[in-house]
N, C-alpha and C positions, 0 to 999 in steps of 0.2 A: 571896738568891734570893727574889724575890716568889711569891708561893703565891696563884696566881688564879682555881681551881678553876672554875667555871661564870660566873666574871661576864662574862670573854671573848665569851663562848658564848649570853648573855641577848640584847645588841644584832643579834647572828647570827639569833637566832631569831626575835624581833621582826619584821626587815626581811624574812624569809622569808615568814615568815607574811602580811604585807599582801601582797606581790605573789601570791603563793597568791590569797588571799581574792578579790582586785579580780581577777585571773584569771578564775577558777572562776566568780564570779559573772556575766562576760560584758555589763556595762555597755556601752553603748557612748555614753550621755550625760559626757560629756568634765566638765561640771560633778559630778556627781554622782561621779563616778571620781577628782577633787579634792579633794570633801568627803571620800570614804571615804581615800585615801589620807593626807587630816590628820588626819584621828583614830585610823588607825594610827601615826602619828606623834607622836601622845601618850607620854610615857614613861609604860609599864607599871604600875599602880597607882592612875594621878592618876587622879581623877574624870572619867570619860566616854571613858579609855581603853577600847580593846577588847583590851586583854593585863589581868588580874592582876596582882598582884605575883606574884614566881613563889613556890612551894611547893615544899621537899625534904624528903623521909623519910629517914631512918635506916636503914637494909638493916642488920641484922646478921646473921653468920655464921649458917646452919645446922647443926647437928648431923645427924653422918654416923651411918645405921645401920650396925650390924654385919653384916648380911649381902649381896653382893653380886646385881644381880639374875641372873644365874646361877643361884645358888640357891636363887632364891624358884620357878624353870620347875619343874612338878610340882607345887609345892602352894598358894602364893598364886597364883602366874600358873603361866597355859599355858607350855607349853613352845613351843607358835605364839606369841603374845604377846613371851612374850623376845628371841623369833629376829627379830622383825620390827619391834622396837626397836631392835636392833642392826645391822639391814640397812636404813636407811633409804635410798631411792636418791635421784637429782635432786639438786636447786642446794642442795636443805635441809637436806639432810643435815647438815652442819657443826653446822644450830640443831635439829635435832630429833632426830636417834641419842643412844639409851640405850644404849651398848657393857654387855654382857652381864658384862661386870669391873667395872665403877662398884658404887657402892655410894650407894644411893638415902636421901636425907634421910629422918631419922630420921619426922618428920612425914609425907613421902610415905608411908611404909610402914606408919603408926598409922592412916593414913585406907582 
């Protein structure tokens, strides 16, 4: 099994990104929408590209505090505050509910 992590995903983004670009920008000089589309066409890195080489961090695991935010309603936080972490309504919910059971990174809860 080949292990191809993000290299797949670099030419993906690449090619996005110039038709973005040449989009947004609204060119309507046919030459000039040439030139920009061959220098997006540079691979990534080379001199006078407009991508970098790309750049990854390391994410490592967070440490979980011990108490759950439930617990902290009363005395770090509101007892409104908790409720309304965990009541997040609309499309976002999914990315932004703090369910009142979780237990918040250790770091979260030092800050």
């Amino acid at each position: 099994m080949s292990l191809t992590y993000f290299s797949e995903l670099l030419p993906v983004l690449a090619e996005r990104a110039k038709l973005a670009a040449i989009s947004r920008l609204g060119f309507a000089n046919v030459p000039l929408r040439r030139h920009l589309a061959e220098v997006f066409d540079r691979p990534y890195g080379e001199r006078g590209a407009f991508l970098a080489d790309p750049a990854f961090e390391a994410v490592f695991g967070w440490q979980a505090a011990e108490p759950r935010m439930g617990n902290l309603a009363g005395s770090l936080l509101t007892e409104r505050l908790v409720q309304a972490m965990d009541k997040v309504q609309g499309d976002l919910r999914e990315d932004y509910r703090f369910p009142h059971d979780r237990q918040p990174y250790l770091h979260q809860l030092q800050a």
